[in-house]
N, CA, C and O atoms as a GROMACS GRO file, in nm:
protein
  516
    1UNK      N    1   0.085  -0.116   0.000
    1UNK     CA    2   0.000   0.000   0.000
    1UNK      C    3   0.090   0.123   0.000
    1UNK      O    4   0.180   0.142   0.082
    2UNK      N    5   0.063   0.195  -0.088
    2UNK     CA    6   0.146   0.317  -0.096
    2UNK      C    7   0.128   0.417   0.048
    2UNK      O    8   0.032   0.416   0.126
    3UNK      N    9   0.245   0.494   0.055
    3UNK     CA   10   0.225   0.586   0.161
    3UNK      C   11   0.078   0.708   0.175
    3UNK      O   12   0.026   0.759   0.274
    4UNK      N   13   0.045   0.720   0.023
    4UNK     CA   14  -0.062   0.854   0.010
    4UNK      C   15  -0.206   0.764   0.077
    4UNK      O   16  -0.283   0.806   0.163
    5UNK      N   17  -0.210   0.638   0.010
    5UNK     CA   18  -0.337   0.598   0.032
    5UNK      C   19  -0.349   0.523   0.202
    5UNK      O   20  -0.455   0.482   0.250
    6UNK      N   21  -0.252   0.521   0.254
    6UNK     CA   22  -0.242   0.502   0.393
    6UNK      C   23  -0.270   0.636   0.474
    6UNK      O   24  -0.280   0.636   0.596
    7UNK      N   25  -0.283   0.767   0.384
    7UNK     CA   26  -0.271   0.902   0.478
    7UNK      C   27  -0.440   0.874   0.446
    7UNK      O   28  -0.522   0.864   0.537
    8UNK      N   29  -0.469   0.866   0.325
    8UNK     CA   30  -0.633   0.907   0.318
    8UNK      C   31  -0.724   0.764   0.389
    8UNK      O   32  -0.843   0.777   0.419
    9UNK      N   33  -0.660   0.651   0.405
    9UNK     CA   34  -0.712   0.530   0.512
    9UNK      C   35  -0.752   0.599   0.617
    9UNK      O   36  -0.871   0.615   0.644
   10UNK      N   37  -0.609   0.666   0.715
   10UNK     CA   38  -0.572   0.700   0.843
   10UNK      C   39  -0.701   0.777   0.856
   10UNK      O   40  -0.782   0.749   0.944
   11UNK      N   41  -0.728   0.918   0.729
   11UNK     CA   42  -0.775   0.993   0.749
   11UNK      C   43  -0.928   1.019   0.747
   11UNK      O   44  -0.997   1.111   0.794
   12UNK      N   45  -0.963   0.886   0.665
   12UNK     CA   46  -1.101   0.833   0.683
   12UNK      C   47  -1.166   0.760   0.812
   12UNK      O   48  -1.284   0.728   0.802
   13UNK      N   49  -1.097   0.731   0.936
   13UNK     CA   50  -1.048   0.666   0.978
   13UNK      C   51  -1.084   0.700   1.091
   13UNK      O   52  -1.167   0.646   1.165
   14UNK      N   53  -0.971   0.864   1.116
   14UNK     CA   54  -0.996   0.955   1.192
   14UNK      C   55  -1.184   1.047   1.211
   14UNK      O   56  -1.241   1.087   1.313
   15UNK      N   57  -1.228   1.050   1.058
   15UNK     CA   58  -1.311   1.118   1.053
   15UNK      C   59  -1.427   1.036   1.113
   15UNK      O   60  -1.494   1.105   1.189
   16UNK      N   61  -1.468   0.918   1.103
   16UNK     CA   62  -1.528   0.808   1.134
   16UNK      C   63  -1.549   0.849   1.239
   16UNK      O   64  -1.645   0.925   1.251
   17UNK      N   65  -1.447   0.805   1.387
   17UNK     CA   66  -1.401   0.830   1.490
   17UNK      C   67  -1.456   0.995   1.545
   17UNK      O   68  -1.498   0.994   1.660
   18UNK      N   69  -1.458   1.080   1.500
   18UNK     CA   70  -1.518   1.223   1.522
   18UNK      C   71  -1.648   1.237   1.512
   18UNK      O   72  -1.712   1.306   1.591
   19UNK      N   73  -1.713   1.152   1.384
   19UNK     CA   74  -1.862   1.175   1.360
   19UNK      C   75  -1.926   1.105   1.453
   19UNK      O   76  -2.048   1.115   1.463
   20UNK      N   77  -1.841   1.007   1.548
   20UNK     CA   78  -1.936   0.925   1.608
   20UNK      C   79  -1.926   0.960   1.745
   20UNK      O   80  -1.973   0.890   1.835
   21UNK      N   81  -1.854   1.087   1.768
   21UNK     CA   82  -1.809   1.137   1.884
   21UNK      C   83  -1.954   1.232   1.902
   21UNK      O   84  -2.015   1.236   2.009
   22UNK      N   85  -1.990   1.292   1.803
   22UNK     CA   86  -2.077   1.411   1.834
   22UNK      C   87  -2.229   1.359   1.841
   22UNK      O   88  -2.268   1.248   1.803
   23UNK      N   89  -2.298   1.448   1.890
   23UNK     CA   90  -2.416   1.412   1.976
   23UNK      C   91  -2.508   1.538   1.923
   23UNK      O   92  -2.456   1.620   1.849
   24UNK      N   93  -2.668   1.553   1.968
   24UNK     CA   94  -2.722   1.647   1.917
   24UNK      C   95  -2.731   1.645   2.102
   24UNK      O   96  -2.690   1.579   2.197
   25UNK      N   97  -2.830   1.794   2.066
   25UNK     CA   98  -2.861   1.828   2.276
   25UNK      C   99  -2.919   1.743   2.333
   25UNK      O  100  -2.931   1.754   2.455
   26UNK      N  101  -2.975   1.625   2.263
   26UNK     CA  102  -3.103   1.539   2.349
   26UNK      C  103  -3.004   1.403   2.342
   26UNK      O  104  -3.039   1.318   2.424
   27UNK      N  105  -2.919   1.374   2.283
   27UNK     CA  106  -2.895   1.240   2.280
   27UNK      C  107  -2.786   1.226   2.445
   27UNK      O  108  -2.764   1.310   2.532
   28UNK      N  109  -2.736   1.075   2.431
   28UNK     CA  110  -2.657   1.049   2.586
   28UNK      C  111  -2.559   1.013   2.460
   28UNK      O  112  -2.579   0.955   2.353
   29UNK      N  113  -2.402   1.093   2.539
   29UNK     CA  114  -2.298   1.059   2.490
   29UNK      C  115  -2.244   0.963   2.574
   29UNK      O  116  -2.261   0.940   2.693
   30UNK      N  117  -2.147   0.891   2.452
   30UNK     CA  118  -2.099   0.769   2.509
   30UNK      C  119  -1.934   0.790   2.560
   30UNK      O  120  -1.868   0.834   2.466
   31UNK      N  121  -1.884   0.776   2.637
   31UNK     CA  122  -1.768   0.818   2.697
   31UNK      C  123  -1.667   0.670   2.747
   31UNK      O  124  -1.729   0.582   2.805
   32UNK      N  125  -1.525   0.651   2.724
   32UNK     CA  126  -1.493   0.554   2.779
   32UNK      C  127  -1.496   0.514   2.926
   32UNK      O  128  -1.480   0.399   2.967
   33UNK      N  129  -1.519   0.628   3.004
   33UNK     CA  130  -1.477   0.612   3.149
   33UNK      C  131  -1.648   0.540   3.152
   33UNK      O  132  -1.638   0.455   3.241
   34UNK      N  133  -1.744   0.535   3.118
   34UNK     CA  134  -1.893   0.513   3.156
   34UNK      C  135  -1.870   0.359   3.048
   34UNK      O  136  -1.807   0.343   2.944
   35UNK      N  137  -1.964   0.253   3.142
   35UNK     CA  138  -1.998   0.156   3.050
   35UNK      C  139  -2.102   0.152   2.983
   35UNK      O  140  -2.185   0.238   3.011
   36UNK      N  141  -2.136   0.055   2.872
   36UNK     CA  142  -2.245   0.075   2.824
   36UNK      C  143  -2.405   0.053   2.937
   36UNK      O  144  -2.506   0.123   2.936
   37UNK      N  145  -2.386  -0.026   2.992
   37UNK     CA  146  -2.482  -0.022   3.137
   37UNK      C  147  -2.510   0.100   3.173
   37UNK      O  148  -2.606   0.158   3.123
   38UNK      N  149  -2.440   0.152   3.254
   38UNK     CA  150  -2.443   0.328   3.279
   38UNK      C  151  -2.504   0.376   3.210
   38UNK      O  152  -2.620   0.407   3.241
   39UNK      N  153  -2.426   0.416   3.026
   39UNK     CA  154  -2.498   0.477   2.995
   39UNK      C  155  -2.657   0.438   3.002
   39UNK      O  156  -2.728   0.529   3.044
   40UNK      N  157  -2.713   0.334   2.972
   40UNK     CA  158  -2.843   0.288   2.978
   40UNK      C  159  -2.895   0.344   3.105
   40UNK      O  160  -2.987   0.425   3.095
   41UNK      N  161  -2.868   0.326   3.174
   41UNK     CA  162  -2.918   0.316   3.294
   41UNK      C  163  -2.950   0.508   3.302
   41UNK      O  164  -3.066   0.548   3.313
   42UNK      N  165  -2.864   0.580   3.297
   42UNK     CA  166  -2.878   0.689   3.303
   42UNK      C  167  -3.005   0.719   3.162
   42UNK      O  168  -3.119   0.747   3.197
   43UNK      N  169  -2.989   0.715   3.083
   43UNK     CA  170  -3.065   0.739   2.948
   43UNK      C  171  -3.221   0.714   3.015
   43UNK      O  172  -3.316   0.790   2.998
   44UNK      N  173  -3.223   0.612   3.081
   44UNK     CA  174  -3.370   0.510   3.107
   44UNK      C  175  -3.383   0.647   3.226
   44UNK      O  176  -3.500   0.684   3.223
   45UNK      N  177  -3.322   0.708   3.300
   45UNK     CA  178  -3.303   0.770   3.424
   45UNK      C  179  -3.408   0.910   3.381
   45UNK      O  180  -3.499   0.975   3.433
   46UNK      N  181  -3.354   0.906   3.291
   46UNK     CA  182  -3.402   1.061   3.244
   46UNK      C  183  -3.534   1.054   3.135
   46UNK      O  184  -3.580   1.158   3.088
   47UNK      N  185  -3.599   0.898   3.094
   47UNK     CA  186  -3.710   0.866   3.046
   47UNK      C  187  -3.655   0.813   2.908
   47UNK      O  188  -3.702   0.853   2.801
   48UNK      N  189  -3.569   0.737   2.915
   48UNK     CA  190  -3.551   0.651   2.745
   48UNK      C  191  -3.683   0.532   2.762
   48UNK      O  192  -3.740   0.486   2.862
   49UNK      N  193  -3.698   0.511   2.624
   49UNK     CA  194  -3.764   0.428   2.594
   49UNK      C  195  -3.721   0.292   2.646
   49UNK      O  196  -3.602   0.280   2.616
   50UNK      N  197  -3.776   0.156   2.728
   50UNK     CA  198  -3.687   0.068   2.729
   50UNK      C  199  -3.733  -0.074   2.630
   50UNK      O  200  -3.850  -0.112   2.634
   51UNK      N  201  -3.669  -0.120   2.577
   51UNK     CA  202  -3.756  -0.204   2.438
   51UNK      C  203  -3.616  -0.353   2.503
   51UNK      O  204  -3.494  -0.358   2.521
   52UNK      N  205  -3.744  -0.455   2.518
   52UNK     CA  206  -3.641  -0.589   2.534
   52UNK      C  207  -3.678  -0.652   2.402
   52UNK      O  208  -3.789  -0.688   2.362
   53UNK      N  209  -3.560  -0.656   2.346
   53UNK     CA  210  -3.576  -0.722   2.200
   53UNK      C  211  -3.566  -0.881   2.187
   53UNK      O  212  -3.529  -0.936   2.084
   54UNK      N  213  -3.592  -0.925   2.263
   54UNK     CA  214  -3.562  -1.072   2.338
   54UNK      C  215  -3.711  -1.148   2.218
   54UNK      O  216  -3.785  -1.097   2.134
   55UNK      N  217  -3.695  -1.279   2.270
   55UNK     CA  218  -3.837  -1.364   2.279
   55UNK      C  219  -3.945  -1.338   2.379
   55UNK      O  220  -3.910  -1.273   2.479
   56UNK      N  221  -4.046  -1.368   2.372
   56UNK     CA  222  -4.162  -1.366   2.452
   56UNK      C  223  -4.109  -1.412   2.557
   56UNK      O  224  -4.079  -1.342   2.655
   57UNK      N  225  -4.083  -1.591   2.544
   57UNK     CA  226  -4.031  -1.632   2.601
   57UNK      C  227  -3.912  -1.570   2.707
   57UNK      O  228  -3.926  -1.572   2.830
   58UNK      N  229  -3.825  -1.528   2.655
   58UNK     CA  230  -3.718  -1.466   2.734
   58UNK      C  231  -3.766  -1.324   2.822
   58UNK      O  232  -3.714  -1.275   2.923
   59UNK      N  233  -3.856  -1.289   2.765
   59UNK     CA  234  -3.900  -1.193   2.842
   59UNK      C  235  -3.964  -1.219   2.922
   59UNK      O  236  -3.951  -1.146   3.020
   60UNK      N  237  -4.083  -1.349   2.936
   60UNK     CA  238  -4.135  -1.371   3.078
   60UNK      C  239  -4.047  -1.414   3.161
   60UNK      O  240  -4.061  -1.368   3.274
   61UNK      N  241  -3.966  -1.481   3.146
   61UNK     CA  242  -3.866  -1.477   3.229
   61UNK      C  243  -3.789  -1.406   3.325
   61UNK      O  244  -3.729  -1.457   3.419
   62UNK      N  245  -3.796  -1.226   3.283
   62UNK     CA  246  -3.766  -1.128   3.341
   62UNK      C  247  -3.730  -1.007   3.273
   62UNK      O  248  -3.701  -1.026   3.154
   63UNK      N  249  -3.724  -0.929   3.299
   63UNK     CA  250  -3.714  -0.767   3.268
   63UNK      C  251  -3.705  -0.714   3.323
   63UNK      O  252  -3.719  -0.730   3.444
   64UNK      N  253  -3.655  -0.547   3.226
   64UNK     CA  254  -3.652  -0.451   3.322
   64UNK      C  255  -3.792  -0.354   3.366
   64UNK      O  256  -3.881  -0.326   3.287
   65UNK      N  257  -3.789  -0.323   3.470
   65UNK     CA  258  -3.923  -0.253   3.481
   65UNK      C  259  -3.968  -0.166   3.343
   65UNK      O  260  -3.886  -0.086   3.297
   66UNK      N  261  -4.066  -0.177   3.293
   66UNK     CA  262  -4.110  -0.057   3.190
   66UNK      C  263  -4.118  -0.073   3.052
   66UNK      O  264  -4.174  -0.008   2.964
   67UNK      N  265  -4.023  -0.215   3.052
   67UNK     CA  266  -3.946  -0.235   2.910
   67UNK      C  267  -4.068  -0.304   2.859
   67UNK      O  268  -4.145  -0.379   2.921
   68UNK      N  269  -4.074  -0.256   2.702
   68UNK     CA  270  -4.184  -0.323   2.621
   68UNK      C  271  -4.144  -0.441   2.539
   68UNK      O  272  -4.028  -0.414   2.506
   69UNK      N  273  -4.171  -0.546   2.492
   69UNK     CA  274  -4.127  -0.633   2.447
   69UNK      C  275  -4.137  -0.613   2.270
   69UNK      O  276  -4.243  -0.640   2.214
   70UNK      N  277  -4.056  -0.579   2.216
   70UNK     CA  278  -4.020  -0.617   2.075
   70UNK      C  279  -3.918  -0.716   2.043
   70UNK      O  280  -3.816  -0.724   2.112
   71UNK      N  281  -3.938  -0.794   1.943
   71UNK     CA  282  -3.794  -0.912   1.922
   71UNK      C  283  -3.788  -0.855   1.826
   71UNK      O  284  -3.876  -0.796   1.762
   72UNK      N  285  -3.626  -0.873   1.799
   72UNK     CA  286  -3.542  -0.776   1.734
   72UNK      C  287  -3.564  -0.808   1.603
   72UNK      O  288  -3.474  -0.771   1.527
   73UNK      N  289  -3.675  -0.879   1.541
   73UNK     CA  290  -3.660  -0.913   1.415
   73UNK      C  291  -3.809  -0.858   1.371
   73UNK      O  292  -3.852  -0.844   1.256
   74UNK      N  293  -3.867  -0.833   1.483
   74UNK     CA  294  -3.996  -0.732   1.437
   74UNK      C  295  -4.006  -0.584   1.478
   74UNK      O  296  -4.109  -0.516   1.484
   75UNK      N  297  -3.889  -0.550   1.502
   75UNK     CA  298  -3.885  -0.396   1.549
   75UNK      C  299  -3.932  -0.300   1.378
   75UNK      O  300  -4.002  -0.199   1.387
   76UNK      N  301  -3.897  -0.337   1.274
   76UNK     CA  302  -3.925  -0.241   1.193
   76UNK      C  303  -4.061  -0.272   1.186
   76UNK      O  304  -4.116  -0.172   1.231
   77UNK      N  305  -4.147  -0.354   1.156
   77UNK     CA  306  -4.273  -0.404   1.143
   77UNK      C  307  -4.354  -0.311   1.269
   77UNK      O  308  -4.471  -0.273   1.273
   78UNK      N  309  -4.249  -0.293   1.361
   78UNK     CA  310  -4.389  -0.271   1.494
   78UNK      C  311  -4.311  -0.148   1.528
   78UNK      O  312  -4.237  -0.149   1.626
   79UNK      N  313  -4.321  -0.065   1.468
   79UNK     CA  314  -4.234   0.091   1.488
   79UNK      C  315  -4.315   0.176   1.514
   79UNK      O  316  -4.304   0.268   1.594
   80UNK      N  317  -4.399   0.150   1.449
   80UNK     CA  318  -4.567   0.239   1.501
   80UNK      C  319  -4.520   0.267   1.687
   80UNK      O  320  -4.498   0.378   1.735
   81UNK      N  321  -4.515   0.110   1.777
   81UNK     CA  322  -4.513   0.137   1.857
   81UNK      C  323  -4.411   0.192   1.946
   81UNK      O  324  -4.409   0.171   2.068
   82UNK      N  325  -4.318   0.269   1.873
   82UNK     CA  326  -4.206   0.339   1.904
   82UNK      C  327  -4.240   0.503   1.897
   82UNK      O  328  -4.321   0.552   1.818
   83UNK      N  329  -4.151   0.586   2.006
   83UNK     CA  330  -4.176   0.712   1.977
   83UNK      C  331  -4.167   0.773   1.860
   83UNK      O  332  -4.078   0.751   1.778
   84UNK      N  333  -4.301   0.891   1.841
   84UNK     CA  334  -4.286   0.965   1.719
   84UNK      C  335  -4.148   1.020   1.704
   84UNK      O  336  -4.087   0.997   1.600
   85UNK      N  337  -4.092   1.094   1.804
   85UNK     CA  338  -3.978   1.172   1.795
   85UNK      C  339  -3.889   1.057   1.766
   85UNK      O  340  -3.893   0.948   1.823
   86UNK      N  341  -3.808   1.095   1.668
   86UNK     CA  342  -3.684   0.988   1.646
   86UNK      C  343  -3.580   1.044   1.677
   86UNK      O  344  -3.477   1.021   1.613
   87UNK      N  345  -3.581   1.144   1.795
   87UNK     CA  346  -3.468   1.158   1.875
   87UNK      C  347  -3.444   1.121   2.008
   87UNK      O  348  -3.337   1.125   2.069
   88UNK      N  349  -3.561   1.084   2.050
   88UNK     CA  350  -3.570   1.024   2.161
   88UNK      C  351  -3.476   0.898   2.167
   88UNK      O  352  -3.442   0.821   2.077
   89UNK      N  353  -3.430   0.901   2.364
   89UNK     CA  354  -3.347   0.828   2.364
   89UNK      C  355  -3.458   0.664   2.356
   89UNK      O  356  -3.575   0.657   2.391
   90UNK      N  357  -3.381   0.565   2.306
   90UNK     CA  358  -3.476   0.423   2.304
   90UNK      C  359  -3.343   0.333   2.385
   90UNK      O  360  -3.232   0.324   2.334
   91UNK      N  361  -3.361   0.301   2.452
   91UNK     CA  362  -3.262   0.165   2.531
   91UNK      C  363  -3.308   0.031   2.453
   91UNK      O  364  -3.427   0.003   2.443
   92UNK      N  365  -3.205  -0.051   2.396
   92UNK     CA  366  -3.236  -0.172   2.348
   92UNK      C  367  -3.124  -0.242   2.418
   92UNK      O  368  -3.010  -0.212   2.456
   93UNK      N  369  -3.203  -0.352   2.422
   93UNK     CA  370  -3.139  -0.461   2.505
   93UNK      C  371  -3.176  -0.631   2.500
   93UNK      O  372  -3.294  -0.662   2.484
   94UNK      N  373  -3.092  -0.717   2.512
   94UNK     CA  374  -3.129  -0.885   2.462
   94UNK      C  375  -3.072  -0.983   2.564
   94UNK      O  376  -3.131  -0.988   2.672
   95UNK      N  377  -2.985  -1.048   2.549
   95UNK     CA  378  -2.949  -1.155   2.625
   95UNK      C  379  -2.794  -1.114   2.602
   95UNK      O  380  -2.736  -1.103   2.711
   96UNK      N  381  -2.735  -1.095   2.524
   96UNK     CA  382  -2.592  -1.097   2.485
   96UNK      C  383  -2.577  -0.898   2.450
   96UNK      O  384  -2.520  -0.819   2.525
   97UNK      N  385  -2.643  -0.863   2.326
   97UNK     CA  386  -2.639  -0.773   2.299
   97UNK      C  387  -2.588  -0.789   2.125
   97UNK      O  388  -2.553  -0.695   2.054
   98UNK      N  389  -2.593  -0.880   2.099
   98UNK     CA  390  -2.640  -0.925   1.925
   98UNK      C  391  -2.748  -0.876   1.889
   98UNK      O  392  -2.758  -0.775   1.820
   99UNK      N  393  -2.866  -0.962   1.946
   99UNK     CA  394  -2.982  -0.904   1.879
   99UNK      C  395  -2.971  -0.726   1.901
   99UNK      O  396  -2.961  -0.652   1.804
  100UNK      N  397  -2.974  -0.680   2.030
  100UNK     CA  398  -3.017  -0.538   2.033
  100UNK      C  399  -2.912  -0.463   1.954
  100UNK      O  400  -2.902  -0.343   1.981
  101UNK      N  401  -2.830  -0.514   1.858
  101UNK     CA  402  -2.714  -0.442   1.779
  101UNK      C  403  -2.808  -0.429   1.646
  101UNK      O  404  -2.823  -0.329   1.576
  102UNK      N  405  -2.867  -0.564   1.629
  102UNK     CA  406  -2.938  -0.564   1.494
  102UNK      C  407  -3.056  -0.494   1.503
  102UNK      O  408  -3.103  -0.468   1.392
  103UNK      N  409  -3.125  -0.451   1.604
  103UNK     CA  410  -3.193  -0.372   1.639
  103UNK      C  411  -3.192  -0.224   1.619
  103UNK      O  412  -3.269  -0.148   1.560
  104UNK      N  413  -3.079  -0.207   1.689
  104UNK     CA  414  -3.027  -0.083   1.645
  104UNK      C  415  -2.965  -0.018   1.550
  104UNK      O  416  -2.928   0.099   1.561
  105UNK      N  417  -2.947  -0.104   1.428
  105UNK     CA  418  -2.952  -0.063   1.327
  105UNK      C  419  -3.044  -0.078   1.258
  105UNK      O  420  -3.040  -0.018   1.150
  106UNK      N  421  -3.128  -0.136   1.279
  106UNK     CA  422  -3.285  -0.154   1.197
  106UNK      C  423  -3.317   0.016   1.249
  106UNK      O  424  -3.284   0.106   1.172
  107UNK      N  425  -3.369   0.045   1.358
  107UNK     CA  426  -3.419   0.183   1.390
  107UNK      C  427  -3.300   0.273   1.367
  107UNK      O  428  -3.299   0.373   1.439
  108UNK      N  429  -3.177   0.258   1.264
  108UNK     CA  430  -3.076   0.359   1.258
  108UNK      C  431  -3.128   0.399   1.097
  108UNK      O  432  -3.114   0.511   1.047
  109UNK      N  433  -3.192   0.281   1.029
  109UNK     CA  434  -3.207   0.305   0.878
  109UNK      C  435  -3.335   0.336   0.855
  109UNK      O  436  -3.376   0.352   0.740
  110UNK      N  437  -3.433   0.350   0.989
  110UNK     CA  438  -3.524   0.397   0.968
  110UNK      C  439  -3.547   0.590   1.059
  110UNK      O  440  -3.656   0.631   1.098
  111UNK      N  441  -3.466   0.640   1.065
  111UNK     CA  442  -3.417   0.728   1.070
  111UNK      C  443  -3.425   0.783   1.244
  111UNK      O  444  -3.424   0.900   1.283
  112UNK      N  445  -3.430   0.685   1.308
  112UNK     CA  446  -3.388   0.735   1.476
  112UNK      C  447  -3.282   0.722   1.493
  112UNK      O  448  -3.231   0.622   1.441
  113UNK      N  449  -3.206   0.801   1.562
  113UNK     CA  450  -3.091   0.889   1.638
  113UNK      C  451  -3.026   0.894   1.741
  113UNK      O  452  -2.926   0.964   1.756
  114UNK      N  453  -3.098   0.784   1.865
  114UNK     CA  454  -3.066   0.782   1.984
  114UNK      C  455  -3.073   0.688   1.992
  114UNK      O  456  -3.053   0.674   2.112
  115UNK      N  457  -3.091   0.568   1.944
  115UNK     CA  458  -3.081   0.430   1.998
  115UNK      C  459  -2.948   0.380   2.056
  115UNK      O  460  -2.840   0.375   1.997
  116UNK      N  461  -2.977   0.338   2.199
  116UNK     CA  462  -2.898   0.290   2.287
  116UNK      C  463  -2.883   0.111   2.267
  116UNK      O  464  -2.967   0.035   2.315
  117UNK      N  465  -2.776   0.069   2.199
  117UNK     CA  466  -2.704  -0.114   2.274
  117UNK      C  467  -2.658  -0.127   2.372
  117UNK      O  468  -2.539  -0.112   2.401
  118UNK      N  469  -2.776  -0.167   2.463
  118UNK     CA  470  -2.720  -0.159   2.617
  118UNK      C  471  -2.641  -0.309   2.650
  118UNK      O  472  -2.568  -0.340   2.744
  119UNK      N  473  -2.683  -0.378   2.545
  119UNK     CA  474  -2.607  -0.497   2.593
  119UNK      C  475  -2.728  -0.639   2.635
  119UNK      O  476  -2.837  -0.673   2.589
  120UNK      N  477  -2.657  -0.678   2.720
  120UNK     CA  478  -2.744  -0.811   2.807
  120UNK      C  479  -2.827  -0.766   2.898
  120UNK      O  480  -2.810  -0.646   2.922
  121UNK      N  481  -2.937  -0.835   2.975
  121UNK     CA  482  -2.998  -0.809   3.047
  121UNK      C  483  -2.918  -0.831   3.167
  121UNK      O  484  -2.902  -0.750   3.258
  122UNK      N  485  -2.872  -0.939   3.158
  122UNK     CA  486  -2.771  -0.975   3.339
  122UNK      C  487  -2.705  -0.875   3.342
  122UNK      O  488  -2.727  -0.788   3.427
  123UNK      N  489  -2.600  -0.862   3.244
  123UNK     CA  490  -2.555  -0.720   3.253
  123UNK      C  491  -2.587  -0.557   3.307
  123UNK      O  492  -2.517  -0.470   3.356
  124UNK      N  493  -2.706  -0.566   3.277
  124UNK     CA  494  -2.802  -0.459   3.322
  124UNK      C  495  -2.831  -0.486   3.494
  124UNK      O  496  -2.783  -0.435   3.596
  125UNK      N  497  -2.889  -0.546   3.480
  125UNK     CA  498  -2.920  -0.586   3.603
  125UNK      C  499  -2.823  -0.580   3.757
  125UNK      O  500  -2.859  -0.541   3.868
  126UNK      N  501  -2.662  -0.643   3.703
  126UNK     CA  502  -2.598  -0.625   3.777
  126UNK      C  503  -2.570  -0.483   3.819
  126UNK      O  504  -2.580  -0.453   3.938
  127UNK      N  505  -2.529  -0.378   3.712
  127UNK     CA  506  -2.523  -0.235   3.704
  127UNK      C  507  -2.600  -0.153   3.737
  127UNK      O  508  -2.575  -0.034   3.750
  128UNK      N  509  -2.730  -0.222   3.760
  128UNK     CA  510  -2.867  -0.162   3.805
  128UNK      C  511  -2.771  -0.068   3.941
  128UNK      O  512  -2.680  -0.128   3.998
  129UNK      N  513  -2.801   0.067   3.977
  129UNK     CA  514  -2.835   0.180   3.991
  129UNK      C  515  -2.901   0.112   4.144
  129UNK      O  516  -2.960   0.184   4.224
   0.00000   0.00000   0.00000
C-alpha cells in the first residue's frame, strides 16, 4: 500500500471516529470512562424508551421494569409502537447484545438517532443503579 493511500485510510479513519463522537442536545454521549450499562441506565433515568428485544419467552422470564417487548426481528414491522420523535433516547437490550445491535440498526435506517445497545440483560441488572 502506498504511503498517500495510507494518509487518506488514516484519514477516513480519523473522521469516522469524530462523527461518532458528536451528539445532538437530546442524545446520551458515550464516553470511555462510563460503561455501556451506565450509559443505559442513566438514558432510562431521564425517560428513554426501554424495548427488550428478546423472545416472549425470554421476556417472561424477566425484565426490566417498563421495558416493552419487541424481538429484534420485528422492530421495523412494529415501529408504530415506538416514539414519534426519532430523537428520543430508546434503550435496546437482549441476552448478549447481538440481537439489540441488529436492532439498532434496523431503527438507525429507519431514521432514529438515539438508539442505545445496552447490551445483556444480566448485565443490566448487575449495574442496576
Amino acid at each position: 500500500m502506498s504511503g498517500s493511500m495510507r494518509w487518506v485510510i488514516g484519514g477516513m479513519c480519523v473522521m469516522a471516529m469524530l462523527a461518532r463522537c458528536s451528539t445532538t442536545p437530546h442524545q446520551v454521549s458515550e464516553s470511555p470512562e462510563r460503561g455501556v450499562e451506565q450509559i443505559a441506565w442513566e438514558a432510562i433515568a431521564k425517560g428513554a424508551v426501554v424495548v427488550d428485544v428478546r423472545t416472549d419467552a425470554e421476556y417472561q422470564q424477566g425484565h426490566l421494569p417498563g421495558a416493552v417487548n419487541i424481538p429484534h426481528d420485528q422492530i421495523a414491522s412494529r415501529v408504530a409502537e415506538l416514539p414519534s420523535d426519532k430523537g428520543q433516547a430508546i434503550v435496546l437490550y437482549c441476552r448478549s447484545g447481538r440481537r439489540s445491535g441488529i436492532a439498532k440498526q434496523s431503527l438507525e435506517k429507519l431514521g432514529f438517532t438515539n438508539a442505545i445497545n445496552a447490551g445483556g440483560y444480566d448485565a443490566l441488572m448487575l449495574a442496576r443503579p
